[in-house]
DOFI-559465 format. One record per residue (C-alpha): residue in three letters; x, y, z. Coordinates in pm, whole numbers, padded with zeros to 5 digits, always signed. Each point is the difference from the previous one (the first is absolute). Example, Ala and Ser with C-alpha at 12.3 -4.5 7.8 and 13.67 -1.06 7.14 Angstrom:
2
ALA+01230-00450+00780SER+00137+00344-00066
//
This chain:
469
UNK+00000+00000+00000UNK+00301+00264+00069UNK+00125-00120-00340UNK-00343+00078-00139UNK-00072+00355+00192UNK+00368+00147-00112UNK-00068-00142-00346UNK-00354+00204+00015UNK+00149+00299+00163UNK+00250+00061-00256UNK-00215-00023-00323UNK-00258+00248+00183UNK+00296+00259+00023UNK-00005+00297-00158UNK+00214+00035-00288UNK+00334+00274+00158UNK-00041+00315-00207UNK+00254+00020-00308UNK+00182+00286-00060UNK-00057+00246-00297UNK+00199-00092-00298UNK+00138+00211-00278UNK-00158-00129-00292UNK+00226+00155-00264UNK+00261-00249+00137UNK-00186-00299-00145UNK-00007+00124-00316UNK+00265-00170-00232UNK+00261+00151-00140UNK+00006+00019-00417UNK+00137-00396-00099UNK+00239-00108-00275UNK+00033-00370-00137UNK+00299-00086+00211UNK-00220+00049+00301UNK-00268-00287-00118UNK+00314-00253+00090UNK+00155+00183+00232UNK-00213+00192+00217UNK-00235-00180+00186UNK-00193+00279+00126UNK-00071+00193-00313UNK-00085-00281-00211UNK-00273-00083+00270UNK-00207+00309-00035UNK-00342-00049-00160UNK-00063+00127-00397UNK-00281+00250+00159UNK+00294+00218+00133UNK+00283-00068-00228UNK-00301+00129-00264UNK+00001+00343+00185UNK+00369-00016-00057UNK+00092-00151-00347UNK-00261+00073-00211UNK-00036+00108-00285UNK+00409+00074+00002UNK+00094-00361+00022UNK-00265-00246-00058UNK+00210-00247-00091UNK+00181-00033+00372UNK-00377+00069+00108UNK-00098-00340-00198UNK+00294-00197+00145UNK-00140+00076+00344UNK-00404-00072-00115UNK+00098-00328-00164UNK+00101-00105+00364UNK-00309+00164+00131UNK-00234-00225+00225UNK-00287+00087-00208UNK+00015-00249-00342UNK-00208+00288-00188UNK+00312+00239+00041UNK+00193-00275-00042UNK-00175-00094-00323UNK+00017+00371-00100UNK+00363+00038+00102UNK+00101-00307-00166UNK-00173+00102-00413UNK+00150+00361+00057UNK+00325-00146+00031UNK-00044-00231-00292UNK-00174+00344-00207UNK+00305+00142+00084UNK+00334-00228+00034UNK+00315+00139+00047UNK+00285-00236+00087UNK+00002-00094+00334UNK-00397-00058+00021UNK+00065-00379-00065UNK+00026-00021+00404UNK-00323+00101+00060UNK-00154-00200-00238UNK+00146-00290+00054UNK-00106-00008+00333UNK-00348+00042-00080UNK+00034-00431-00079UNK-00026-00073+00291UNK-00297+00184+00099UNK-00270-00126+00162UNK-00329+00215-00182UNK-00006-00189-00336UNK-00027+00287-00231UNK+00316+00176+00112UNK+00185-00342+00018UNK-00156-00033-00407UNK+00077+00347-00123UNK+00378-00077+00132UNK+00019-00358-00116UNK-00071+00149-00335UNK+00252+00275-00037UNK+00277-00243+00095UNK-00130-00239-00275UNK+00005+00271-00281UNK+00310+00205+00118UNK+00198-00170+00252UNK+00221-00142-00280UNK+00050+00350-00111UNK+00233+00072+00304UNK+00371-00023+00028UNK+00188-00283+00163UNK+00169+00288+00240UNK-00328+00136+00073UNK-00132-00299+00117UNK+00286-00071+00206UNK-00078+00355+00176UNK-00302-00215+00142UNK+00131-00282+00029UNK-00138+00007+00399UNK-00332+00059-00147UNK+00017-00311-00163UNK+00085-00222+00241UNK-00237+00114+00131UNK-00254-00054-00257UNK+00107-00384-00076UNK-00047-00105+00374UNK-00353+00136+00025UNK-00232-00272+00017UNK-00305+00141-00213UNK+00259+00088-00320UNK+00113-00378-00019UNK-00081-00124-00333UNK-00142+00336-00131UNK+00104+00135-00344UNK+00131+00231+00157UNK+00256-00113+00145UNK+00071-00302-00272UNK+00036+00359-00234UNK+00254+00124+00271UNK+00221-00328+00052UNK-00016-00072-00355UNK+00105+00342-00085UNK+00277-00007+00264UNK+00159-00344-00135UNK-00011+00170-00370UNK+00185+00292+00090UNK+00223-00145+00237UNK+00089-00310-00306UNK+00095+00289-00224UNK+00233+00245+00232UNK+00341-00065-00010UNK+00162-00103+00324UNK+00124+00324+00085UNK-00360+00127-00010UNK-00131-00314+00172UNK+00205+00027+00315UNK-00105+00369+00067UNK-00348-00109+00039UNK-00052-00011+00443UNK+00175-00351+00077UNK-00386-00094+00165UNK-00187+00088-00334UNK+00314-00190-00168UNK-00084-00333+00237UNK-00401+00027-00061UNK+00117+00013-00402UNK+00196-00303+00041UNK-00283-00211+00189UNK-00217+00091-00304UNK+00216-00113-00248UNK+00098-00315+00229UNK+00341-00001-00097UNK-00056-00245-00266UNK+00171+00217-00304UNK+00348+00031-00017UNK-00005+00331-00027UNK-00140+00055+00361UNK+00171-00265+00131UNK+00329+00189-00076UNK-00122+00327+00143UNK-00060-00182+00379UNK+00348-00121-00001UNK+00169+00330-00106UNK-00274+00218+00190UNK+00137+00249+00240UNK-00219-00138+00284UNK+00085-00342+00240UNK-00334+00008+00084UNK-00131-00047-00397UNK+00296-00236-00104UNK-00109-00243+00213UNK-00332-00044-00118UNK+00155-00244-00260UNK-00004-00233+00325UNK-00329+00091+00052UNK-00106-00122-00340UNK+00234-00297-00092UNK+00123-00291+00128UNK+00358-00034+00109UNK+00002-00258-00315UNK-00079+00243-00257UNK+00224+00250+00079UNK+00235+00039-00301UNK+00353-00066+00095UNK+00095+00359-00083UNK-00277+00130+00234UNK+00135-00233+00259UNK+00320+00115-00026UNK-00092+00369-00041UNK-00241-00054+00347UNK+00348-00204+00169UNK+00213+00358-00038UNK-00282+00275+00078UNK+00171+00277+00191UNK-00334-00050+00220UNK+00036-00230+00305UNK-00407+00003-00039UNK+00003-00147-00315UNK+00263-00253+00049UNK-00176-00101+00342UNK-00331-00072-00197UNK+00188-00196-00278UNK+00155-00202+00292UNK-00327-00061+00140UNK-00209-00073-00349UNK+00274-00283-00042UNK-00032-00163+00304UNK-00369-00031-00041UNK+00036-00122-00345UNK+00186-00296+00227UNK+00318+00092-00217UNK+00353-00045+00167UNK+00209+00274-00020UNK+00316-00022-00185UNK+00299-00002+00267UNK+00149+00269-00208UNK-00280+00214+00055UNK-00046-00050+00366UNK+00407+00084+00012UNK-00065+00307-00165UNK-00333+00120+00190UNK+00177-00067+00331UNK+00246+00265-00029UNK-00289+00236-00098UNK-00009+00334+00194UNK-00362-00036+00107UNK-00028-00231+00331UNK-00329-00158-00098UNK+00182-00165-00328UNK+00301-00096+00158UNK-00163-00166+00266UNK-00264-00213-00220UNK+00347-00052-00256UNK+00189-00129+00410UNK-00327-00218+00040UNK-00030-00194-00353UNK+00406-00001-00024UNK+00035-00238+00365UNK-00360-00203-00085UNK+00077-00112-00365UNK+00370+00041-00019UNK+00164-00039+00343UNK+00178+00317-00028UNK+00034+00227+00260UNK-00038+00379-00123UNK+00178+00103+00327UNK+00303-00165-00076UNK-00043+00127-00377UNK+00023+00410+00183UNK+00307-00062+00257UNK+00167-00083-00353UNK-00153+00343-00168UNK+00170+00394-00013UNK-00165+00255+00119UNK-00293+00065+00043UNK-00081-00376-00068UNK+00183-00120+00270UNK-00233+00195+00272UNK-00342-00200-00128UNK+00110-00275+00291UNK-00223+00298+00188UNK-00261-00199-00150UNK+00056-00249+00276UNK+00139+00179+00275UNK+00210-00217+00151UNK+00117+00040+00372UNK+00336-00117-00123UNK+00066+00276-00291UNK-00109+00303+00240UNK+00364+00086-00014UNK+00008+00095-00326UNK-00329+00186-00040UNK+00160+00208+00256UNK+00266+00062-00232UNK-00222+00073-00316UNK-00220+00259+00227UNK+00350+00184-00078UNK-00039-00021-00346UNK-00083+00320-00227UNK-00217-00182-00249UNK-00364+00043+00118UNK-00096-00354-00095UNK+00224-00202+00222UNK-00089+00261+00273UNK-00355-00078-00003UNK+00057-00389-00029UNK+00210+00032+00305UNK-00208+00202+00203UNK-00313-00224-00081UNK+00204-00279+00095UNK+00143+00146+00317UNK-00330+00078+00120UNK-00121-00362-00062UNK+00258-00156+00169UNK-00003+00210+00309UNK-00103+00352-00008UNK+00131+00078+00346UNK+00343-00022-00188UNK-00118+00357-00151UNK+00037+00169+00319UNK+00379-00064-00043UNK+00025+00151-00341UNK-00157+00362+00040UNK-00267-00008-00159UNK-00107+00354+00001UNK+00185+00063-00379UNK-00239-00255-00102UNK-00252+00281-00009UNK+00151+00182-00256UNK+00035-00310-00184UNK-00191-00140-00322UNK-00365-00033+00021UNK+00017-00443+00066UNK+00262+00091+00303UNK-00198+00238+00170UNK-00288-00209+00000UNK+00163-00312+00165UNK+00125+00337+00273UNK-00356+00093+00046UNK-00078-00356+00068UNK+00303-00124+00243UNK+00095+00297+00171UNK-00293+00032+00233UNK+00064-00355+00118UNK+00378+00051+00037UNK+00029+00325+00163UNK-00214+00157+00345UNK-00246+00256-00049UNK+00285+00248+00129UNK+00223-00091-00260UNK-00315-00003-00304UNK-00109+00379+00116UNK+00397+00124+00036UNK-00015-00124-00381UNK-00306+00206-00117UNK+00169+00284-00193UNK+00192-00262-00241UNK-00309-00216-00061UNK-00207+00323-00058UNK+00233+00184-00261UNK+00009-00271-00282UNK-00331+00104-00162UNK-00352+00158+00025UNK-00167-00313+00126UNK+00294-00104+00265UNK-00220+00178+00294UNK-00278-00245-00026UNK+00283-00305-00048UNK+00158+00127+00308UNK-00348-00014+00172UNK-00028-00370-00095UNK+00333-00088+00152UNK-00038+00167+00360UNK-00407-00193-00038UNK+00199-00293-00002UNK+00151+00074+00233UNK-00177+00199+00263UNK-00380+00084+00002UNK+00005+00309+00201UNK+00363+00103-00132UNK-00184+00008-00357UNK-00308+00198+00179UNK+00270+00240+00085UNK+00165+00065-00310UNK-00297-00012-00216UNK-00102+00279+00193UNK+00317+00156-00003UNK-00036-00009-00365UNK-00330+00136-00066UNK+00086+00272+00221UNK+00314+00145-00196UNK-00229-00014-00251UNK-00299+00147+00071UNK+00112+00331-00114UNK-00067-00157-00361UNK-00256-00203-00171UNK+00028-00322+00191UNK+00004-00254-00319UNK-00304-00238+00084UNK+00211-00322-00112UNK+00220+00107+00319UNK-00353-00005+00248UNK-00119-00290-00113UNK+00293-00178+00003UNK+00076+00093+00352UNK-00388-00081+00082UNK+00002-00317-00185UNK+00297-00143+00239UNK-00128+00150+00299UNK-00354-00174-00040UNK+00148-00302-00112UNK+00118-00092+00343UNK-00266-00176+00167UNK+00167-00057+00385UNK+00251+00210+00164UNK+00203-00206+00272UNK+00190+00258+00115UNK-00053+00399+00130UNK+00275+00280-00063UNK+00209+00074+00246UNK-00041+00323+00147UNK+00248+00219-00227UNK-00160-00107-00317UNK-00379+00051+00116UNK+00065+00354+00082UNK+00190+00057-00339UNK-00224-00194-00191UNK-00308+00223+00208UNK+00206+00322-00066UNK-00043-00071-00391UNK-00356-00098+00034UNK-00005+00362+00176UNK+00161+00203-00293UNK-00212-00189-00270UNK-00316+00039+00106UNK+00032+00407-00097UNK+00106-00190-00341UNK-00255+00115-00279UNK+00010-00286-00191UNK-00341-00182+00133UNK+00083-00368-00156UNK+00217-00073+00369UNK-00148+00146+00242UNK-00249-00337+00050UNK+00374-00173+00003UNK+00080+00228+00250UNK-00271-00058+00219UNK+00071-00379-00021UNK+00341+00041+00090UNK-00117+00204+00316UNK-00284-00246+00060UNK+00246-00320+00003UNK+00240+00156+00268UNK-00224+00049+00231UNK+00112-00161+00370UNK-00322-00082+00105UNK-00274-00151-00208UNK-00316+00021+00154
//
């Protein structure tokens, strides 16, 4: 009944008086075609008041906005004046008029494409090439002559461009090209295996059989500069049930990429009984360093050594191996200049350092974790999280406060707010130092103006608290 009573008494409220607004601030502001992709806002005004604004000056911009209208007669009216009038560029509007769900609109645009849409340039098409995507996964246009006139026209133009003009097409309009023609002609089958996307050249995996692969595509697919591609080749033999020459397993072991080397390590010891460990010790540098793969108690010795080296690869492979081994071993090596290190070595820093060093020893350290780069204050916060709840409390409010004097970016408050909620016990209290610091900036940013922490704020205070009724 108290459920029911507060329920009652807060529909039979009052509605709390809203203040007088200046109406000339809703008006929008004169649009230009960039903003229909770009600006939310002003492409979200109705056609009643971009009329006031565009007419009769620029109807056409006027008709791009009505042929998106919610009413399907200004749609419908929208829609023929563009088609009256066509200027380059209009083929976006009415193209997305297919898909529309009033049948006379969705007519009137079905049969512009099928008397003109073969009129239009294989560059202008690719200008829309989002829009058509688009188009070809919308359920109501499958099997329309519509879009068989599209997808026919596309494989035409695409069959008579040279290769030069071919790859400048978007590498996603270049893919949905090649599932139409189904790689079965040789002239699209050479395009996927030259094209300038991994991501497209493997689709000849995705549409033949390891079997009838040509041995030149084989070979072509063996020496890709792309680990991606050569990882997929890897796999699309194996599931063929197709040993892998021991010359090629030789080869991929001593690959760069980790994930190839170690599936090259796996096949080498199971069908050949060789060892690729034994296979690096014998290797120069770099080569020699891939025993990291296996991080071996017994060779920690010399990854300490290669952590000396200059070349960033062995670095990495040491430090990765280091830390799997035994990361208190870091503690030893100072590894503060591992902040201003490559991106891969400050991430294994950000992940070992708050379990090798006190939360003393993580704050002392805050200036050289928070210089590398714009997003280093949030990585710091992650580290001292780790490490200590209310230490992170602290800090995050430390940082909010040196920068309230700015726009307080809201990735940085909900990233903050997103760890703090995410805790759902707190075993232990601060001790009394940090409460009455971590209070005092609770204090200062409350006469913050920026509204989106104060509710933090009042959590914070809320969760301190001594004694909880």
């Amino acid at each position: 009944m108290g459920m029911i009573f507060n329920i009652r008494r807060f529909l039979s409220r009052s509605p709390s008086p809203v203040a007088e607004q200046d109406n000339s601030t809703l008006l929008p502001s004169v649009p230009d075609f960039a903003d229909l992709e770009h600006n939310f806002g002003k492409r979200c005004w109705s056609f009643a008041q971009y009329k006031e604004l565009l007419s009769p000056d620029n109807l056409r911009l006027l008709h791009w906005h009505g042929s998106i209208d919610y009413s399907g007669f200004q749609r419908e009216e929208s829609l023929q004046y563009l088609i009256d009038h066509f200027q380059p560029g209009d083929e976006n509007r009415i193209l997305l008029r297919l898909e529309d769900w009033v049948t006379p609109i969705a007519t009137l645009a079905e049969q512009w494409t099928l008397a003109h849409f073969e009129d239009l340039s294989l560059t202008r098409i690719d200008k829309q090439h989002r829009l058509l995507l688009y188009l070809a996964r919308k359920e109501r246009l499958a099997g329309s002559k519509a879009l068989l006139t599209i997808n026919a026209w596309l494989v035409n133009r695409a069959t008579v461009a040279d290769d030069q003009q071919f790859y400048q097409l978007n590498s996603n309009l270049r893919k949905y090209i090649y599932r139409l023609v189904s790689c079965r002609t040789p002239l699209f089958r050479k395009r996927i295996l030259h094209d300038p996307d991994p991501q497209n050249r493997i689709i000849l995996l995705q549409q033949f059989r390891y079997n009838q692969l040509t041995e030149e595509e084989i070979n072509l697919l063996k020496t890709d500069k792309s680990s991606f591609v050569i990882r997929n080749l890897l796999l699309h033999q194996l599931e063929a049930m197709q040993t892998i020459d021991r010359a090629d397993l030789l080869s991929h072991c001593l690959n760069r990429n980790r994930g190839i080397r170690q599936l090259a390590a796996f096949y080498l010891l199971r069908d050949y009984d060789i060892d690729a460990c034994e296979i690096y010790k014998k290797q120069p540098e770099p080569a020699c360093y891939y025993i990291a793969d296996y991080a071996r108690k017994e060779d920690t010795d010399f990854f300490l050594n290669g952590y000396q080296s200059s070349n960033r690869d062995i670095k990495i492979l040491c430090v990765k191996a280091i830390c799997t081994i035994d990361f208190s071993l870091l503690k030893g090596m100072d590894p503060q200049p591992w902040l201003s290190e490559n991106r891969k070595i400050r991430q294994q820093a950000r992940q070992y350092l708050p379990r090798i060093l006190s939360i003393e020893e993580l704050l002392d350290m805050k200036d050289a974790i928070c210089n590398t780069n714009r997003h280093s204050n949030l990585r710091y916060l992650k580290m001292v999280y780790r490490k200590s709840f209310w230490h992170f409390v602290n800090e995050a409010l430390t940082i909010l406060q040196q920068l309230s004097d700015t726009i307080i970016p809201d990735t940085t408050i909900r990233f903050i707010k997103n760890l703090y909620y995410a805790r759902p016990y707190i075993y232990q209290s601060p001790d009394t130092k940090l409460k009455t610091a971590i209070n005092n900036n609770v204090v200062q940013l409350k006469t913050s103006p920026n509204n989106s922490i104060q509710d933090f704020l009042q959590r914070i205070s809320f969760d301190l608290k001594e004694d909880k009724p």
